[in-house]
N, CA, C and O atoms as a GROMACS GRO file, in nm:
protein
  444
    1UNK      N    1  -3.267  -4.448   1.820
    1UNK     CA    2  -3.153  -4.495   1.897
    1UNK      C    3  -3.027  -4.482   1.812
    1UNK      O    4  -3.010  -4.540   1.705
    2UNK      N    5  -2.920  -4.382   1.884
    2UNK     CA    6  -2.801  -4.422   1.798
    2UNK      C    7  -2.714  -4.501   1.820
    2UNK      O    8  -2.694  -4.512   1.941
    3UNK      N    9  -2.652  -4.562   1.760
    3UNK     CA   10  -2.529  -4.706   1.739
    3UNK      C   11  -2.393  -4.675   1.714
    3UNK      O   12  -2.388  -4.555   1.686
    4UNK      N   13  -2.285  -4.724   1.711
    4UNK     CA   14  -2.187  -4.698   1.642
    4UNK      C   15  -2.164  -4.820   1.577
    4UNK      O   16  -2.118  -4.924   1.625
    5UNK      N   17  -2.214  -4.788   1.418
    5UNK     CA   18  -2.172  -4.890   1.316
    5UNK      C   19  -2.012  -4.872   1.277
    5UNK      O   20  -1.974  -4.949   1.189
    6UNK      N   21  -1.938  -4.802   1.319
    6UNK     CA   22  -1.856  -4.846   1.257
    6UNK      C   23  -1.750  -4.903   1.310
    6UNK      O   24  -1.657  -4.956   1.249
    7UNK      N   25  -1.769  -4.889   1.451
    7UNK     CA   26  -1.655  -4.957   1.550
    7UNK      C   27  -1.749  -5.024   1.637
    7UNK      O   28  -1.840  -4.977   1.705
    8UNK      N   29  -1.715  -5.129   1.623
    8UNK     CA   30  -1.746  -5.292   1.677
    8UNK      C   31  -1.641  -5.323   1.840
    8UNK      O   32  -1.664  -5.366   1.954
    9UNK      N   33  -1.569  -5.292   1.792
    9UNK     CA   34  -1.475  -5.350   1.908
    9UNK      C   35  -1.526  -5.202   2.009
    9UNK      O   36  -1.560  -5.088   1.975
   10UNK      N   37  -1.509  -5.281   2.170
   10UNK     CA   38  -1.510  -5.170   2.278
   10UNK      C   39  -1.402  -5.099   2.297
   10UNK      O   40  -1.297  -5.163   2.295
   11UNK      N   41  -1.394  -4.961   2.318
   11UNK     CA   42  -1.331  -4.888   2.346
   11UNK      C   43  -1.214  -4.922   2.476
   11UNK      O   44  -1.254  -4.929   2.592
   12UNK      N   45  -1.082  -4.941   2.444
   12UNK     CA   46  -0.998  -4.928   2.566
   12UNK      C   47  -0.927  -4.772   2.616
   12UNK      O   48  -0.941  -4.659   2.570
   13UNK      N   49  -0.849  -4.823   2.726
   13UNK     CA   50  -0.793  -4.690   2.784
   13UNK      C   51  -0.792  -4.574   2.707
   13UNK      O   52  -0.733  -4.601   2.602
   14UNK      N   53  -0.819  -4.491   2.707
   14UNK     CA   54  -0.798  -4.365   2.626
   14UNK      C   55  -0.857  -4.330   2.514
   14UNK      O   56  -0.842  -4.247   2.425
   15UNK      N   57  -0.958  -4.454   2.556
   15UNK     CA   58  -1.019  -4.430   2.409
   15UNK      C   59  -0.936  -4.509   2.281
   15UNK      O   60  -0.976  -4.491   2.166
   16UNK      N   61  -0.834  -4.586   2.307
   16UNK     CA   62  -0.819  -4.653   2.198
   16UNK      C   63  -0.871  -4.793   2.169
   16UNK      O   64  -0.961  -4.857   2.225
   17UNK      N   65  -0.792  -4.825   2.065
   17UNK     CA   66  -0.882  -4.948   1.966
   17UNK      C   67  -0.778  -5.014   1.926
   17UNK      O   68  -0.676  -4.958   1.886
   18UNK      N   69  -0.796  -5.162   1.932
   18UNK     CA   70  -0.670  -5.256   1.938
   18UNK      C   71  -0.727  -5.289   1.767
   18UNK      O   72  -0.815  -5.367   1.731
   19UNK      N   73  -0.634  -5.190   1.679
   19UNK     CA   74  -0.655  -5.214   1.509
   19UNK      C   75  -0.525  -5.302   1.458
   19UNK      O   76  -0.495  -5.321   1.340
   20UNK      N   77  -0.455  -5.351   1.575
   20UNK     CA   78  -0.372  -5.472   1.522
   20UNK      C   79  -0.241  -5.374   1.511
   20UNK      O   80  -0.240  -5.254   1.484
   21UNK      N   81  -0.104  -5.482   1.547
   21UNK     CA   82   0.019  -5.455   1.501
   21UNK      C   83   0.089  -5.458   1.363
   21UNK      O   84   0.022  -5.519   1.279
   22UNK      N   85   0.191  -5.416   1.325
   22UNK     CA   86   0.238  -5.396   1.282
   22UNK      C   87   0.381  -5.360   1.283
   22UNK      O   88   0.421  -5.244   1.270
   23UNK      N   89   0.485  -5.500   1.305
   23UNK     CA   90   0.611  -5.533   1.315
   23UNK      C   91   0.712  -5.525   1.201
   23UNK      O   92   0.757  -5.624   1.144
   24UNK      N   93   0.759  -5.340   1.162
   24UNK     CA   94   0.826  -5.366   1.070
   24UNK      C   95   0.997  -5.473   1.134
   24UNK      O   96   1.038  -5.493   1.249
   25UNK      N   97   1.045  -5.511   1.017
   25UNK     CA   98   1.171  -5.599   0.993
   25UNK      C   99   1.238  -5.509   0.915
   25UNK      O  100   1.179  -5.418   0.857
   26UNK      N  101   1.386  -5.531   0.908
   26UNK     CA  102   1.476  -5.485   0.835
   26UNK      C  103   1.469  -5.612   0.717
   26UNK      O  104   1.458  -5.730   0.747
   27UNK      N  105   1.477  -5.565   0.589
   27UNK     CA  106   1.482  -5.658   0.437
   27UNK      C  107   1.618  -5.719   0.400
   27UNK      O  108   1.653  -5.774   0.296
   28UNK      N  109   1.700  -5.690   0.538
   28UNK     CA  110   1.830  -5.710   0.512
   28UNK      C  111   1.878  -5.873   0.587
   28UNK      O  112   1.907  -5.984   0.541
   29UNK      N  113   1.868  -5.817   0.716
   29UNK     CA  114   1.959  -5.881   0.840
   29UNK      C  115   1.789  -5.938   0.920
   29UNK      O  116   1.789  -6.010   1.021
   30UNK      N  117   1.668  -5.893   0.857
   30UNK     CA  118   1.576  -5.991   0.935
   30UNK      C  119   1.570  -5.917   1.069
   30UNK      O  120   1.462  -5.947   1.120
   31UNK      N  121   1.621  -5.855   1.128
   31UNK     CA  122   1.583  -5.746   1.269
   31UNK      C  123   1.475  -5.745   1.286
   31UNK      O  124   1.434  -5.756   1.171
   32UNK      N  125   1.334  -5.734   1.390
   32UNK     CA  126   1.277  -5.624   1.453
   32UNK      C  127   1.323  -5.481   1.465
   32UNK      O  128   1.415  -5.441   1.537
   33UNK      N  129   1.245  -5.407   1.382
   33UNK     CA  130   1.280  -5.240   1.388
   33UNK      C  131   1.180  -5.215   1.523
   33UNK      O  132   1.214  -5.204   1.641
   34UNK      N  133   1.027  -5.212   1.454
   34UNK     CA  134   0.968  -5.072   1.496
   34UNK      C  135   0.847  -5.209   1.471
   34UNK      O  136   0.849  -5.301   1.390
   35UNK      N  137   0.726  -5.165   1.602
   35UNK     CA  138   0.605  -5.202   1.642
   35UNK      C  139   0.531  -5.060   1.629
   35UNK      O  140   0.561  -4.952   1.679
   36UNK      N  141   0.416  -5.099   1.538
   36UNK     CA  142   0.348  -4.967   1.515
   36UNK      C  143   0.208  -5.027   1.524
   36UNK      O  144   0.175  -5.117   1.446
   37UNK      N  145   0.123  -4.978   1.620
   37UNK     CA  146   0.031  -5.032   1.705
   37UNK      C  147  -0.091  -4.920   1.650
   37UNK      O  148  -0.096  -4.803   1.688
   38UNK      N  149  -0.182  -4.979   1.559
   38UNK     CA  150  -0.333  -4.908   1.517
   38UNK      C  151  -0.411  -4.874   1.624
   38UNK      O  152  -0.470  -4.968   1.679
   39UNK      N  153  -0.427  -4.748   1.674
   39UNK     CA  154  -0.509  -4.750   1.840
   39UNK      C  155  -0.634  -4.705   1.739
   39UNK      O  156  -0.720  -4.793   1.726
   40UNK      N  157  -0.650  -4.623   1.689
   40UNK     CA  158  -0.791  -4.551   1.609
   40UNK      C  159  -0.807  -4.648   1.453
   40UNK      O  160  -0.784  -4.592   1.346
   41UNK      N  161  -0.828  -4.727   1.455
   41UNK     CA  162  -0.829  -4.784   1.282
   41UNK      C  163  -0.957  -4.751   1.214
   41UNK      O  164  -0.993  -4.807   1.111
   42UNK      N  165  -1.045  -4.628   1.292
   42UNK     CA  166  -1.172  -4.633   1.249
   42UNK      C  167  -1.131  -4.459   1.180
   42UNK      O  168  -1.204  -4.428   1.086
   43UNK      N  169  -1.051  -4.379   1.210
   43UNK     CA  170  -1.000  -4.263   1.151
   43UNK      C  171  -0.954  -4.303   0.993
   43UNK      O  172  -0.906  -4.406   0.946
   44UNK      N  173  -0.988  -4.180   0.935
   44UNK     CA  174  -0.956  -4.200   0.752
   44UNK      C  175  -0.801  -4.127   0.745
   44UNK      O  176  -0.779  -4.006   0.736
   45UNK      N  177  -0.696  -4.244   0.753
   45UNK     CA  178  -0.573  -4.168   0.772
   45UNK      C  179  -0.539  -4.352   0.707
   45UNK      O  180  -0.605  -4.452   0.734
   46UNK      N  181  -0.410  -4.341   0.611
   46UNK     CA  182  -0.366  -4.462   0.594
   46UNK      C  183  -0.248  -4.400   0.558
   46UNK      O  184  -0.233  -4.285   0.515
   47UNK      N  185  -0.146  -4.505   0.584
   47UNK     CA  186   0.004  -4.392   0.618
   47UNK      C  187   0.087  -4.549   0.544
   47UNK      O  188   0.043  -4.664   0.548
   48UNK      N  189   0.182  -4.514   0.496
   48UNK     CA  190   0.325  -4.591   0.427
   48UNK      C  191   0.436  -4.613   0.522
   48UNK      O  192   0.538  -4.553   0.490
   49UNK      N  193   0.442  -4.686   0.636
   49UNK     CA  194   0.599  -4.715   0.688
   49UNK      C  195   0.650  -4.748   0.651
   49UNK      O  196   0.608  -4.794   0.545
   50UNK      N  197   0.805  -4.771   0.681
   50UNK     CA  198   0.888  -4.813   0.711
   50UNK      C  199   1.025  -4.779   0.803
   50UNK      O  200   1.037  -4.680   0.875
   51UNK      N  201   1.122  -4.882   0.784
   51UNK     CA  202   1.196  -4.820   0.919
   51UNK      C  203   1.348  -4.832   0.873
   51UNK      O  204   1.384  -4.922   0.796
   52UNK      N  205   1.426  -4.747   0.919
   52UNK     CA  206   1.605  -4.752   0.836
   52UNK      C  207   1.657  -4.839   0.960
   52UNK      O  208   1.620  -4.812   1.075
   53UNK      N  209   1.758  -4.960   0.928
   53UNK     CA  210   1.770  -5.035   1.027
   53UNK      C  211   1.920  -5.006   1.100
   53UNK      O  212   2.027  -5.021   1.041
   54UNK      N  213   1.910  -4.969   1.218
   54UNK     CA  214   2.039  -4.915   1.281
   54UNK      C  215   2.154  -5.041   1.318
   54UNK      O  216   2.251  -5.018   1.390
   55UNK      N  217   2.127  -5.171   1.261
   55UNK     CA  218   2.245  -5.279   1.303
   55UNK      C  219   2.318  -5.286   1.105
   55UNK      O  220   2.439  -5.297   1.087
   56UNK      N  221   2.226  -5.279   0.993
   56UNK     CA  222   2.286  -5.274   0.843
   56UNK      C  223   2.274  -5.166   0.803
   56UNK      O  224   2.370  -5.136   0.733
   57UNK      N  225   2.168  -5.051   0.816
   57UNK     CA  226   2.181  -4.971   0.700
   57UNK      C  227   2.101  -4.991   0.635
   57UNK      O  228   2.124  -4.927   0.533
   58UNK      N  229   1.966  -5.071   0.620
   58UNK     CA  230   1.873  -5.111   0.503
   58UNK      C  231   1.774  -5.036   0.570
   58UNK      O  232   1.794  -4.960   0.666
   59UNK      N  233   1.635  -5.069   0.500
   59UNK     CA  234   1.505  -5.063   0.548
   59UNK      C  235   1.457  -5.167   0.523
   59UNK      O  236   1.495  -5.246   0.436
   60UNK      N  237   1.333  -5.185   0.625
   60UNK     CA  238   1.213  -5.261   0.585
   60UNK      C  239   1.140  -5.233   0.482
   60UNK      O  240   1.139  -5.124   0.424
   61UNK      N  241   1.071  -5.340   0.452
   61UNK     CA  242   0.989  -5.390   0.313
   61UNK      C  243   0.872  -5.227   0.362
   61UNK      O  244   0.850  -5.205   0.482
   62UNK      N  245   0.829  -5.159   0.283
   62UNK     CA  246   0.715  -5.030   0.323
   62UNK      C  247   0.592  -5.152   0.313
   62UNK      O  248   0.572  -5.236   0.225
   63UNK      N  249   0.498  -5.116   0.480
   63UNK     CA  250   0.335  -5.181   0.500
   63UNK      C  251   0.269  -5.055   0.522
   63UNK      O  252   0.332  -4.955   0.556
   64UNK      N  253   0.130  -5.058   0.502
   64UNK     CA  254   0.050  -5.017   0.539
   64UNK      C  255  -0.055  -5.033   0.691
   64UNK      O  256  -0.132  -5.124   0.720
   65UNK      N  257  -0.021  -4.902   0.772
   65UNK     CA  258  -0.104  -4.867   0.853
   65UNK      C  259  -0.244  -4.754   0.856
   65UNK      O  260  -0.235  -4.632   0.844
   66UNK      N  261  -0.380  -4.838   0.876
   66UNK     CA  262  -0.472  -4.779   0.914
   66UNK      C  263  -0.532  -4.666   1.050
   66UNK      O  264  -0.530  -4.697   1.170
   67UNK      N  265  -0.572  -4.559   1.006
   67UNK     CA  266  -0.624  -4.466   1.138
   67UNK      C  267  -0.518  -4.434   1.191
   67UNK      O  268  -0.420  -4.421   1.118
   68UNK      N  269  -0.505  -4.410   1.342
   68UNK     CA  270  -0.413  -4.323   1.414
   68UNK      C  271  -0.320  -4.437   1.476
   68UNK      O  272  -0.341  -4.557   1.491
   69UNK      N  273  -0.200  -4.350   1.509
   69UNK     CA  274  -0.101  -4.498   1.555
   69UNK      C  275  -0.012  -4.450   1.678
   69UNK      O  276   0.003  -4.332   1.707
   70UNK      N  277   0.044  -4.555   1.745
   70UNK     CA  278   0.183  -4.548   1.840
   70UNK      C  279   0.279  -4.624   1.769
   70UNK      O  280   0.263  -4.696   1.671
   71UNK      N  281   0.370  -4.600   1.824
   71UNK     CA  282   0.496  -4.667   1.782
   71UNK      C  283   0.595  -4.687   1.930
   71UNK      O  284   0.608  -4.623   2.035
   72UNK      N  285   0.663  -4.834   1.862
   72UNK     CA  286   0.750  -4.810   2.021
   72UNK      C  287   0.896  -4.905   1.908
   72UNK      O  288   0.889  -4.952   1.794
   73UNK      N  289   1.000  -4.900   2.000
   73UNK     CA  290   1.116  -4.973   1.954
   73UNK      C  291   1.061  -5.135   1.967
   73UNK      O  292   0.981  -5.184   2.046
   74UNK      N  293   1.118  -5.182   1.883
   74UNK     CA  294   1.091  -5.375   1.884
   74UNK      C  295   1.157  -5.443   2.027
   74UNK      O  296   1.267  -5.417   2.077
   75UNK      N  297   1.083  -5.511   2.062
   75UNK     CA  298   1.096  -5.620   2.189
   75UNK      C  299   1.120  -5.749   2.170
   75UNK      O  300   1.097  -5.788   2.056
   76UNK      N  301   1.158  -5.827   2.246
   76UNK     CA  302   1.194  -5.967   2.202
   76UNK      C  303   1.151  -6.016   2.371
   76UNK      O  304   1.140  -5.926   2.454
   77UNK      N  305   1.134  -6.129   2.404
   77UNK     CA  306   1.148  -6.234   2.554
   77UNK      C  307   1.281  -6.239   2.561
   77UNK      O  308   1.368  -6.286   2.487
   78UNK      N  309   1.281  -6.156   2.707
   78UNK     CA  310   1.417  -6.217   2.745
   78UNK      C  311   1.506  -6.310   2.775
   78UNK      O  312   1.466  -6.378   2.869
   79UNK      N  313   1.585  -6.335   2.745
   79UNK     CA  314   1.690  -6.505   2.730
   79UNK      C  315   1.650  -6.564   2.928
   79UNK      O  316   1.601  -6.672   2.958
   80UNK      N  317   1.687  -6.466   3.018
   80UNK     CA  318   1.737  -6.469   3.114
   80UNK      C  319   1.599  -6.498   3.202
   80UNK      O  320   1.561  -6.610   3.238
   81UNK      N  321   1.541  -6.389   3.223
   81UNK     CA  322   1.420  -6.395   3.280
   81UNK      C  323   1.279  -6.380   3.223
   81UNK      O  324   1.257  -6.268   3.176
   82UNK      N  325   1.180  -6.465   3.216
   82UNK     CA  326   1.075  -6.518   3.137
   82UNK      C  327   0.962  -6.449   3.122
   82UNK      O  328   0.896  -6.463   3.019
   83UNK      N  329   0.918  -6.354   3.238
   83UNK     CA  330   0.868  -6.236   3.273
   83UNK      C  331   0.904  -6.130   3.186
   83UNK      O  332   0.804  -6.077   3.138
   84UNK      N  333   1.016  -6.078   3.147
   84UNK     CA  334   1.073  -5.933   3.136
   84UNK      C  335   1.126  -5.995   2.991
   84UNK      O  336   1.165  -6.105   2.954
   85UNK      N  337   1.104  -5.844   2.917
   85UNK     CA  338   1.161  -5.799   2.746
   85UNK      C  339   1.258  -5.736   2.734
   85UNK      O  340   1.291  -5.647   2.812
   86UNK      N  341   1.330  -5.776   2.622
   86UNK     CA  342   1.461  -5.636   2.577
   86UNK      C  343   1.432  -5.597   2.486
   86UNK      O  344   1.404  -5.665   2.388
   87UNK      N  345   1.430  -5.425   2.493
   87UNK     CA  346   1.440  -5.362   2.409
   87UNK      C  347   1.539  -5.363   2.254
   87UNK      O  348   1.655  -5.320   2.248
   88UNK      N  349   1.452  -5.427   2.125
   88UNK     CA  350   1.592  -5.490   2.048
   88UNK      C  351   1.660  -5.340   2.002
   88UNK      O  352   1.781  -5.326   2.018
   89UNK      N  353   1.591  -5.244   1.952
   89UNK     CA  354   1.552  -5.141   1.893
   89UNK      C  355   1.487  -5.020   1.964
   89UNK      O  356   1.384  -5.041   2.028
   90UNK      N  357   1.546  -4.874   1.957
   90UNK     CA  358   1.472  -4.767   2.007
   90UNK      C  359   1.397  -4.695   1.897
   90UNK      O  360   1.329  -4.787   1.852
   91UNK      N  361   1.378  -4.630   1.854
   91UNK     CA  362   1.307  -4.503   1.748
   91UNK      C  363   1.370  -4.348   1.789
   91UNK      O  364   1.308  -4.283   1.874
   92UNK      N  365   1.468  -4.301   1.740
   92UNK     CA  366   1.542  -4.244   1.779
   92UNK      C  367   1.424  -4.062   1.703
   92UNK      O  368   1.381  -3.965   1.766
   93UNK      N  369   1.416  -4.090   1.586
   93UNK     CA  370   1.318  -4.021   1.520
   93UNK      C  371   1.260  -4.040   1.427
   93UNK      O  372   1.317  -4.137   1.377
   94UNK      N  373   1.141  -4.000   1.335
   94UNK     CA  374   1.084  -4.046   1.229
   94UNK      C  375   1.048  -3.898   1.154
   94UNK      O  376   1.023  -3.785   1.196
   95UNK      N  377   1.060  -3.958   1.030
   95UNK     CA  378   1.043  -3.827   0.917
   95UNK      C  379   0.883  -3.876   0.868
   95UNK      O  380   0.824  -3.984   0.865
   96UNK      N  381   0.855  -3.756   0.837
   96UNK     CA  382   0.695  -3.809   0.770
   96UNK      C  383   0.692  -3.683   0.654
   96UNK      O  384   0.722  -3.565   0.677
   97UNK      N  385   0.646  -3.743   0.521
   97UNK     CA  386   0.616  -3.636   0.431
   97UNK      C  387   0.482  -3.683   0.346
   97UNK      O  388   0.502  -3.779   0.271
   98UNK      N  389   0.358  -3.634   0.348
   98UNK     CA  390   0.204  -3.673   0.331
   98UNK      C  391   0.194  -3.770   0.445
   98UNK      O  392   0.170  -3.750   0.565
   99UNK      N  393   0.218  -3.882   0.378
   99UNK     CA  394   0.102  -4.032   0.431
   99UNK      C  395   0.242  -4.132   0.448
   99UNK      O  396   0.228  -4.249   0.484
  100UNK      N  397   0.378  -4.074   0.420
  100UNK     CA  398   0.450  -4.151   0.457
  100UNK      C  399   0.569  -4.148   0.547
  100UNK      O  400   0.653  -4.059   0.535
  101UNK      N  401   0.576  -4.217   0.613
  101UNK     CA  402   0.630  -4.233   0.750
  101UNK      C  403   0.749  -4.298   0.724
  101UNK      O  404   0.744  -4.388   0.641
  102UNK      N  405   0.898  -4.262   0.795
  102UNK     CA  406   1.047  -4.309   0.806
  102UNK      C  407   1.080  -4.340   0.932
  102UNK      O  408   1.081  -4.238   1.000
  103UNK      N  409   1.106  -4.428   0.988
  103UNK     CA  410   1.122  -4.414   1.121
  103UNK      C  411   1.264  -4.482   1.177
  103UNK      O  412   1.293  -4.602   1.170
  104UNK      N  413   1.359  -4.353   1.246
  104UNK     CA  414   1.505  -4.402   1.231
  104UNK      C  415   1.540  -4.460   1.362
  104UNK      O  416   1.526  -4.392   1.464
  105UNK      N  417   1.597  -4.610   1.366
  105UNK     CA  418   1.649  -4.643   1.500
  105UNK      C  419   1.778  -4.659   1.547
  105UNK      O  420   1.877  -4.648   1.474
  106UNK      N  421   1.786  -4.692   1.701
  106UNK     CA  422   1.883  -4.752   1.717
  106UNK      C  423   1.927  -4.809   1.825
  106UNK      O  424   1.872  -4.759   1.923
  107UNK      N  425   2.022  -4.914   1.859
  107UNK     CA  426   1.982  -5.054   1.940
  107UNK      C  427   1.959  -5.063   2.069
  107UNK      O  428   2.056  -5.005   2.118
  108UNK      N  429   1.902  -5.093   2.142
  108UNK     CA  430   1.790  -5.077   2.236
  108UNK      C  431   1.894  -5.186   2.355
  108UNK      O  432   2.011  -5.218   2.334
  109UNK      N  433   1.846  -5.210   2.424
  109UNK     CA  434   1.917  -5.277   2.536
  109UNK      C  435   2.016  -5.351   2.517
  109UNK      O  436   2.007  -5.426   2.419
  110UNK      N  437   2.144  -5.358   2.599
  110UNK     CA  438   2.195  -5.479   2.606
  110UNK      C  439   2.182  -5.604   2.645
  110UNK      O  440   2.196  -5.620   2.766
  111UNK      N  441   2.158  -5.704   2.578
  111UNK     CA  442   2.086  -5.857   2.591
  111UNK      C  443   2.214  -5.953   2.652
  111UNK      O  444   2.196  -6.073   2.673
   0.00000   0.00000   0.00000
């Protein structure tokens, strides 16, 4: 009988795998940049983010992400309606050179 020892958790949509977030911040001004979401954490890929922050000019502190990833701009609850998010942050583009990842934004909805 074969098993899969190495992924425990069930498979969602597409085949991905909820390997946990990853909310970079700007080291400056404290922002939400960039949500970088582990769908594969069972892939041998470990990558260096971080993100250049489009309200100072800094970056975030560099974390480590496991396996394969998405990325989306940072969200917050909206002030207004309790249901619905604003976009704080977009991801305009990201540089990658080996295993490390840059990811450049800039400001996402009006709140």
């Amino acid at each position: 009988m074969l098993r899969n020892i190495v992924n425990t958790q069930p498979p969602t949509k597409f085949g991905f795998q909820d390997g946990g977030h990853v909310i970079l911040e700007c080291s400056s001004c404290n922002k939400p940049l960039v949500d970088v979401w582990s769908v594969q954490p069972d892939q041998p890929f470990e990558w260096k983010v971080k993100a250049k922050c489009c309200y100072c000019g800094d970056t975030s502190f560099q974390k480590e992400v496991k396996g394969l990833f998405r990325y989306s701009g940072a969200q917050k609850p909206s002030e207004t309606d309790a249901e619905d998010t604003v976009l704080v942050t977009q991801v305009t583009h990201l540089e990658a050179d080996g295993q490390n990842v840059l990811f450049y934004t800039a400001p996402g909805d009006k709140s």
